[in-house]
N, C-alpha and C positions, 0 to 999 in steps of 0.2 A: 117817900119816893123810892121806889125797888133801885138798884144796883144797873149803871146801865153797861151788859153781859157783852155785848154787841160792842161798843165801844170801846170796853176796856179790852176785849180778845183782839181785837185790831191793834190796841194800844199795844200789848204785851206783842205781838207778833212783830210789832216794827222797832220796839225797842230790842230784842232778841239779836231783828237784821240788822243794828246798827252797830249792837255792839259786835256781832262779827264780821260784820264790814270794818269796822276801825281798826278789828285786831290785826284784821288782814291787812289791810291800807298800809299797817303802820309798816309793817317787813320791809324791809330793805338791808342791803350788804350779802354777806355768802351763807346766811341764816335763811334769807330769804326761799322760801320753795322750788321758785323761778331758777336761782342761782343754783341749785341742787340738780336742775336740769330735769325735772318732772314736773309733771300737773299735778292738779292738786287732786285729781283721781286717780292718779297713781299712787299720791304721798297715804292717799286713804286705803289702798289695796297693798300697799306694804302695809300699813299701820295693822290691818286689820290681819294680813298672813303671821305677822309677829305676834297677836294677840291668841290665833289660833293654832299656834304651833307649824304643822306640816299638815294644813288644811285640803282637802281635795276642792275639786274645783267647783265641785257643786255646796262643798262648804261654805265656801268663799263666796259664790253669787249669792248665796243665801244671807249670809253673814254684813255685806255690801248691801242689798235686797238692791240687787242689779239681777238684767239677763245672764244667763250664760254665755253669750255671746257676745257682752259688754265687756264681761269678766277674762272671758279669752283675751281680749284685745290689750285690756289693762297689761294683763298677766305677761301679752305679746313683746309686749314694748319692755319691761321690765327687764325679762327676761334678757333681750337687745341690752339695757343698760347696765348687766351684770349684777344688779341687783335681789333677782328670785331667781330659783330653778327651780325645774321642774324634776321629778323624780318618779321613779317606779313604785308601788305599791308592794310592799316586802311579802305582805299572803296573796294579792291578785293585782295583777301586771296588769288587768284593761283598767285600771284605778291610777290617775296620774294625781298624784300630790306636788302640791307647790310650798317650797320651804327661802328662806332668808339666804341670801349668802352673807359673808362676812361685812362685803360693803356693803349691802341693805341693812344690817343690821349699823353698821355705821350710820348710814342714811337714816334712818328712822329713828337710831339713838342722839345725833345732835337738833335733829328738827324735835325732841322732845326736851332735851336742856334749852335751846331757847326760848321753846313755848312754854316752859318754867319757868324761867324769868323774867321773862316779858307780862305771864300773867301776875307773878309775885312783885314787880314794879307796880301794877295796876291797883292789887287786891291790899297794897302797901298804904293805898290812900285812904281804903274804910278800915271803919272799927272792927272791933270785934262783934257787938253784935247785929252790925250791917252783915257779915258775912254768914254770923249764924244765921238769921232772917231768908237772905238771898237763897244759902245752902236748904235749909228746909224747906221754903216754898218751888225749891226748881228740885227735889226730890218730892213732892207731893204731886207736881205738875208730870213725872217722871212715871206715879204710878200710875195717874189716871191717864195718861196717852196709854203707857201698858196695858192695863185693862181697857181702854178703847179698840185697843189694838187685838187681841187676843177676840173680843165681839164681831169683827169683823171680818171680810173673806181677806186671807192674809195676801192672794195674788194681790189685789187692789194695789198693795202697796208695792210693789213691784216694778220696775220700768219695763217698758214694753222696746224692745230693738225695730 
């Protein structure tokens, strides 16, 4: 009897949402994202400006695979919470880059020690080779989205404003 493909991708897609739905659930106190006073498309557009340095903006919607005009608005409210600035481009000024300020860099540094130990409580409960198993099969899973991804028209993935 074949493998049933259909099933099981449902299966893995809902245990994926549940496990981060629980991760999420579980926040509470001043760890919490809420408590940081951002959304959690914020938490993800600092994460991702810190990831890329002093990404320009078309970096960053790319990087997000948001609109640019998703990205402005992120970028908007940040800005507002003293988190990112924006900056001039040092060869070409119509070029605005957006960089960390010190509190973003705060911000994005404690929301990344809790999500360390909160996942190092969880991953405390399996073995060693539960994790290798897990780790290898969500890195094989990693390159076949990848190369799904690269087959495809890359707008698709894109949100549309």
């Amino acid at each position: 009897m074949p493998y049933p493909r259909e099933q099981a991708a449902e299966r893995i897609v809902q245990l994926l949402r549940n496990v981060t739905r629980t991760l999420r659930g579980k926040q509470r106190g001043p760890e919490h994202v809420h408590d940081l006073e951002i959304t959690l498309g914020q938490l993800h557009c600092l994460r991702q400006v810190g990831e890329l340095g002093q990404p320009t903006m078309g970096d960053l919607a790319d990087g997000l695979r948001l609109s640019p005009s998703t990205v402005t608005g992120l970028v908007d409210e940040l800005v507002l919470r003293g988190l990112v600035e924006r900056l001039e481009d040092a060869e070409d000024r119509r070029i605005v880059r957006v960089a960390l300020t010190a509190t973003g860099r705060r911000h994005r540094d404690q929301h990344k020690r809790v999500q360390q130990q909160r996942l190092g409580r969880v991953f405390a409960a399996l073995s060693d080779e539960d994790l290798r198993r897990i780790e290898s099969a969500l890195e094989r899973l990693n390159e076949v989205v990848a190369e799904a991804a690269e087959s495809e028209d890359p707008s698709a993935c894109r949100e549309e404003s």
